[in-house]
PLY file of the C-alpha trace (Angstrom):
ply
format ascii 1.0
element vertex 313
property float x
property float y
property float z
element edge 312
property int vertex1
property int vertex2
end_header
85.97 114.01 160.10
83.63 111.24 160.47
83.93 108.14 157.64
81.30 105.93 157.25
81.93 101.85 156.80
78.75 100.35 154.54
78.73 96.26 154.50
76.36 93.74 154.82
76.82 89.88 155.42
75.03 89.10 151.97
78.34 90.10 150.19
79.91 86.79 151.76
77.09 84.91 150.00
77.83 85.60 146.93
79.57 82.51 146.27
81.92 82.32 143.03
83.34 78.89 143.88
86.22 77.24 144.33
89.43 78.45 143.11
87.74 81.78 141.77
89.84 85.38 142.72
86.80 87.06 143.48
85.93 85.25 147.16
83.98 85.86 149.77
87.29 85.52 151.24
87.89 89.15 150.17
84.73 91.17 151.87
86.33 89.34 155.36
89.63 90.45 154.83
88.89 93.78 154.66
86.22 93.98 157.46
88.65 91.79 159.62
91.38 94.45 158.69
89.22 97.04 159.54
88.12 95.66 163.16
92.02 94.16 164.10
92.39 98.26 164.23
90.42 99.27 167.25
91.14 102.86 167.30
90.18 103.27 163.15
87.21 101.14 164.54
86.04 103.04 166.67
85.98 106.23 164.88
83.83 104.54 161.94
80.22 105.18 161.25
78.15 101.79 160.61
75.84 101.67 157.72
73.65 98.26 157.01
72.14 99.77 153.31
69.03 98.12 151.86
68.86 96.93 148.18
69.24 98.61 145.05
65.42 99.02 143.56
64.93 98.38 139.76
64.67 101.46 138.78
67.59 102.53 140.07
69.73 99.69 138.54
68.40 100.72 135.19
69.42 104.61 135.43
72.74 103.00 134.39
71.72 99.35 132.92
69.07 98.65 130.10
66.25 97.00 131.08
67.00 93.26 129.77
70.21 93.47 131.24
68.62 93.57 134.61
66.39 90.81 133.40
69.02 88.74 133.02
71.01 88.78 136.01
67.70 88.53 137.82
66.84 85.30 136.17
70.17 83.85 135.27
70.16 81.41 138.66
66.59 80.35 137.84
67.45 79.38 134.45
70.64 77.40 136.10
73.49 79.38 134.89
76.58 79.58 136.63
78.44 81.73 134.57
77.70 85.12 133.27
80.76 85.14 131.02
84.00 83.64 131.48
84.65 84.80 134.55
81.31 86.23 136.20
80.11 83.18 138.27
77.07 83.23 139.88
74.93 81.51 142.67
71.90 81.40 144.58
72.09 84.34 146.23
74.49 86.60 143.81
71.09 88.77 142.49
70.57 89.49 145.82
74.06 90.53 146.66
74.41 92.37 143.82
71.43 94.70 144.76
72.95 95.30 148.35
76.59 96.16 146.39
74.56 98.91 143.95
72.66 99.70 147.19
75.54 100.29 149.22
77.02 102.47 147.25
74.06 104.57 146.84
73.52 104.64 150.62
77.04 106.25 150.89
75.72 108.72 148.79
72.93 109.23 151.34
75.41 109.80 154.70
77.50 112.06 152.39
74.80 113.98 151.39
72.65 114.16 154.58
75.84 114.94 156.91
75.88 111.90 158.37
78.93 111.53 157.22
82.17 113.56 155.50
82.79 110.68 153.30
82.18 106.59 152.84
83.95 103.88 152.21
81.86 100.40 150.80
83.13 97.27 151.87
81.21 95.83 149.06
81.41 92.67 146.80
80.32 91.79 144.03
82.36 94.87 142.29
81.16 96.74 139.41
83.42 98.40 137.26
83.66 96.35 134.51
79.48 95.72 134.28
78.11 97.31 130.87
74.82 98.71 130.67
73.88 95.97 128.50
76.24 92.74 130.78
77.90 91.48 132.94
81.73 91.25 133.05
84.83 90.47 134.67
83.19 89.29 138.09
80.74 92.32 138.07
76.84 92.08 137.95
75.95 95.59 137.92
77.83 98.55 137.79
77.76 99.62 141.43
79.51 103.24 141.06
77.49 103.66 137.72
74.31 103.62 139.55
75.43 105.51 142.74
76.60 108.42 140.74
73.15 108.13 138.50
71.25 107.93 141.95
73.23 110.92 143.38
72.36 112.88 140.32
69.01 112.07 140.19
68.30 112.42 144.24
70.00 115.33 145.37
69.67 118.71 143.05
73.07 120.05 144.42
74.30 116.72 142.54
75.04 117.85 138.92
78.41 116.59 137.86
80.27 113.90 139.62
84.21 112.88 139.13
84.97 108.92 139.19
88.61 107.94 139.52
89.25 104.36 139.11
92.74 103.38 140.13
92.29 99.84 139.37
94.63 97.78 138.13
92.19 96.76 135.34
90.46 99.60 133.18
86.75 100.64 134.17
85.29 99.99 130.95
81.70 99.52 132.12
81.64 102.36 133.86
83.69 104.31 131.01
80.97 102.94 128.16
78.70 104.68 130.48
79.16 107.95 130.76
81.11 107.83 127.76
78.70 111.03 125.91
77.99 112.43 129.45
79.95 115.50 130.35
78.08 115.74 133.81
80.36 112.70 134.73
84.02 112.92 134.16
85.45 109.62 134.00
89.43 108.94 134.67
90.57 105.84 135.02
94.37 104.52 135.82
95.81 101.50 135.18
98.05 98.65 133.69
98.29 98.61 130.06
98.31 96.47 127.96
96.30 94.22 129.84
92.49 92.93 130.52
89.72 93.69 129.30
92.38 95.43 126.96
90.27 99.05 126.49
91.55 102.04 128.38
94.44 104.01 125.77
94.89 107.73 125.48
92.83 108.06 122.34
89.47 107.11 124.28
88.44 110.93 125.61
84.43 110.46 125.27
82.18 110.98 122.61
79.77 113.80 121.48
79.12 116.06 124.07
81.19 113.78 126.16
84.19 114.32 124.63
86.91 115.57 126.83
85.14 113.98 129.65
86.76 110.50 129.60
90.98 110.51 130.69
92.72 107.33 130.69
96.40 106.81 131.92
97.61 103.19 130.87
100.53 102.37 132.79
103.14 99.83 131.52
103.59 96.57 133.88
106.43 96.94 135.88
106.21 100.93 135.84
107.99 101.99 139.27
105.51 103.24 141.63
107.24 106.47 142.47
106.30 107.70 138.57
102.88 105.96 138.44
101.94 108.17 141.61
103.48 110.86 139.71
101.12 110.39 136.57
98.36 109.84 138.89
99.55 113.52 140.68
99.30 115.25 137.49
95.95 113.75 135.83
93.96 114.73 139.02
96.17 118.56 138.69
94.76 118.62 134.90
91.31 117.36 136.26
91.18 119.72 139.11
91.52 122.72 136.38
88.78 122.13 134.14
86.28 120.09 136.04
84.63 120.95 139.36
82.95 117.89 140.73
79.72 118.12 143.09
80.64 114.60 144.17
84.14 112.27 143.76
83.23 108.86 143.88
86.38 106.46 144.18
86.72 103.21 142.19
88.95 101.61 144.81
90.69 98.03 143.53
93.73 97.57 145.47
95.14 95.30 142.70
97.66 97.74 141.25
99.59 96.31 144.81
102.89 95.19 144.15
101.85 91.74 146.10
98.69 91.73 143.75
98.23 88.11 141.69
96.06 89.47 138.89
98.35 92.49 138.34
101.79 93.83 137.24
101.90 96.97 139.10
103.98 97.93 141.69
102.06 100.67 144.03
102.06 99.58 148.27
99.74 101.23 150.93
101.59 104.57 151.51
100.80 104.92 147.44
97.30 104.30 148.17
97.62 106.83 151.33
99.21 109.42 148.97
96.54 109.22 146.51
93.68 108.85 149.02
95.11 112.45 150.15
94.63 113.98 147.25
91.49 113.28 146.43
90.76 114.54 149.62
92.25 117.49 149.02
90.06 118.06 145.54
87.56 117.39 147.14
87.73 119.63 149.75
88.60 122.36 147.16
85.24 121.45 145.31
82.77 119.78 146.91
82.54 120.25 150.47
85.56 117.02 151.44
82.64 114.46 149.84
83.69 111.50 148.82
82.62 107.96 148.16
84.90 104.89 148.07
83.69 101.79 146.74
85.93 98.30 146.52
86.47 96.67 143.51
89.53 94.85 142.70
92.48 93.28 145.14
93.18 89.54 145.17
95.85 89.14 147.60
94.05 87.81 150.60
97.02 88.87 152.94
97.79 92.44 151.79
93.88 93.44 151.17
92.92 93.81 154.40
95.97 96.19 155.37
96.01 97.65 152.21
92.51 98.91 152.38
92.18 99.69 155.79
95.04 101.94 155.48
92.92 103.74 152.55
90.14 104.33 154.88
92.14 105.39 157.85
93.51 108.27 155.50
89.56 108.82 154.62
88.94 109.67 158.28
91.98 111.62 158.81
0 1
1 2
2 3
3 4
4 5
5 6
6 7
7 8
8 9
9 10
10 11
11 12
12 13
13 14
14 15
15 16
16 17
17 18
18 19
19 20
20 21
21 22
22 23
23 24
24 25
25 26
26 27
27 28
28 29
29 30
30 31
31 32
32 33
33 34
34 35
35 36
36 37
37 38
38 39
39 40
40 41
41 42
42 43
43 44
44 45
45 46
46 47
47 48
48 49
49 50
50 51
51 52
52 53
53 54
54 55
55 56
56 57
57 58
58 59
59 60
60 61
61 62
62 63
63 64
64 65
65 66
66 67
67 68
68 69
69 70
70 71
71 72
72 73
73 74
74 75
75 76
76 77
77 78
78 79
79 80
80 81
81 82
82 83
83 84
84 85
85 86
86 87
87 88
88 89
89 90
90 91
91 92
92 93
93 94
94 95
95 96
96 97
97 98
98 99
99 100
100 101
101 102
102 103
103 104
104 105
105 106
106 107
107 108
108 109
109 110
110 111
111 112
112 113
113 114
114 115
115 116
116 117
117 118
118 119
119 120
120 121
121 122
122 123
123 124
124 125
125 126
126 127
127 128
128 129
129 130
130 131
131 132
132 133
133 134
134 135
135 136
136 137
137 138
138 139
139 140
140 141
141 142
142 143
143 144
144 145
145 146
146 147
147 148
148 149
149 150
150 151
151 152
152 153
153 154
154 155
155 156
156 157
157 158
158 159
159 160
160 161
161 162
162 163
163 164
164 165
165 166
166 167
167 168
168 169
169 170
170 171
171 172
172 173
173 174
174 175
175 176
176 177
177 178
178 179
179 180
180 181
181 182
182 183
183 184
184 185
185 186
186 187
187 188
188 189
189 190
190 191
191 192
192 193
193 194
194 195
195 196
196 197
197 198
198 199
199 200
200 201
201 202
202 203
203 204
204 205
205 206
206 207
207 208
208 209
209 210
210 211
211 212
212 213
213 214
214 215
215 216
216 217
217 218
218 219
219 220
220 221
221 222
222 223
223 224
224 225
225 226
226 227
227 228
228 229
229 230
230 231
231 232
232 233
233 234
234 235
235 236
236 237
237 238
238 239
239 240
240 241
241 242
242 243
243 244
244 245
245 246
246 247
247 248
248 249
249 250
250 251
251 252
252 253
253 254
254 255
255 256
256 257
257 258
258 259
259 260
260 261
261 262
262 263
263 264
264 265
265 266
266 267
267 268
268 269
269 270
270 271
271 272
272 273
273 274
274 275
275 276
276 277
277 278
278 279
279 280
280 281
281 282
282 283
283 284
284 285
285 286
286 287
287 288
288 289
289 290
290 291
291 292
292 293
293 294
294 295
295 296
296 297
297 298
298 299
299 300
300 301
301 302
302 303
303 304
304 305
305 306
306 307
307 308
308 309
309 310
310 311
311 312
């Protein structure tokens, strides 16, 4: 089983400042993780992907949203919101993160590949169609699973598990009336951007589509793999994927500053396994892992690398 590693160098340059979680400090953690491992190494497939076009940032984005970001340096803002800091070359990165993601889709899809893992930055999860958001410029598994649909024709419905310590909402608000896209998401609760409860299923035709599983700070790992376990089980019954696209933040980790969670790598192995194991039941093993969270700059590395050794195994 062949995995293939997506990165570029432009997701260093997207510079966030001083002091800010989301560093280029991250993107070489995890590719220094990745190389300090010479047999996982050597067993990866090396994608450099090529920017997002326009048109396929707004399958999942409106139109002055991507006007926005694409002008917000010019104009001299630093800040998106809050927390979403920008600089010179963050449009640019941002198009190779939505890019890379939709490359993945490509190896999966042509064979290059059994499944991908992107090493990307800027993440994406909590990007609207209409902003920005908690460090995310677009919505980078929004528009892969849009592009997947839209490229391939044995691409109908796609499954996105986020196991994030923070709730997708961007990519939830989404697909929130779309039942080609089942959206399940896992993750501390009560906590930012404070969406994410039971009662939020989907709406219209997308109701039933949508499964969140807050988890309480604190919650012992053993029983937050075990709610994980059974979701995917329910899932796996009434919704057969074409594509599983992963939203992986590694900042449910118990070392993990900007959560309260208490999951460590052999969690992340576990889980990694069985969505390997759906997807194998469903979709011919394909799978597509992109980063998003994980702040601890000396657990990241090992924690993801670990999640794409169990990719390849």
């Amino acid at each position: 089983m062949t995995t293939a590693l997506i990165h570029h160098p432009i997701y260093r340059r997207h510079d966030t400042g001083h002091g800010h979680p989301e560093t280029p400090r991250r993107y070489e953690a995890v590719m220094n993780a990745l190389r300090a491992d010479e047999k996982l190494w050597e067993s990866l497939l090396e994608i450099t992907p090529e920017p997002a076009s326009k048109g396929m940032i707004q399958a999942a984005h409106t139109k002055e949203h991507f006007r926005r970001v694409e002008g917000a340096f010019e104009n001299g803002l630093e800040m998106l919101d809050a927390d979403t800091a920008i600089s010179m070359q963050s449009f640019d990165a941002a198009l190779y993160a939505a890019g890379g993601v939709c490359r993945a889709v490509d190896a999966v899809m042509s064979g290059e590949a059994s499944n991908a893992f992107v090493a990307v930055r800027p993440p994406g999860h909590h990007a609207t169609a209409e902003s920005a958001m908690g460090f995310c410029l677009f919505n980078n598994v929004a528009v892969a699973a849009r592009y997947a649909q839209n490229r391939y024709k044995e691409i109908e419905r796609v499954a996105i598990v986020d196991w994030d310590v923070h709730h997708g909402n961007g990519t939830q608000g989404i697909f929130f009336d779309d039942p080609s896209v089942y959206f399940f998401s896992m993750h501390q609760y009560p906590w930012y951007p404070g969406t994410g409860s039971r009662g939020e299923t989907g709406f219209g035709r997308g109701r039933g589509y949508t499964l969140n599983v807050p988890v309480k700070a604190q919650t012992k790992a053993t029983e937050q793999k075990r709610m994980f376990e059974a979701a995917i089980a329910d899932i796996r019954a009434n919704f057969k994927p074409d594509l599983i696209m992963i939203s992986a933040g590694f900042d449910a980790h118990l070392t993990d500053p900007l959560g309260q969670l208490r999951l460590e790598d052999d969690d992340y192995v576990s889980m990694t396994k069985t969505l390997k194991d759906w997807a194998a039941e469903a979709c011919g093993g394909r799978i597509v892992a992109a980063l998003e969270g994980g702040y601890n700059l000396e657990t990241l590395g090992t924690t993801a690398a670990r999640h794409v050794a169990a990719l390849g195994e």
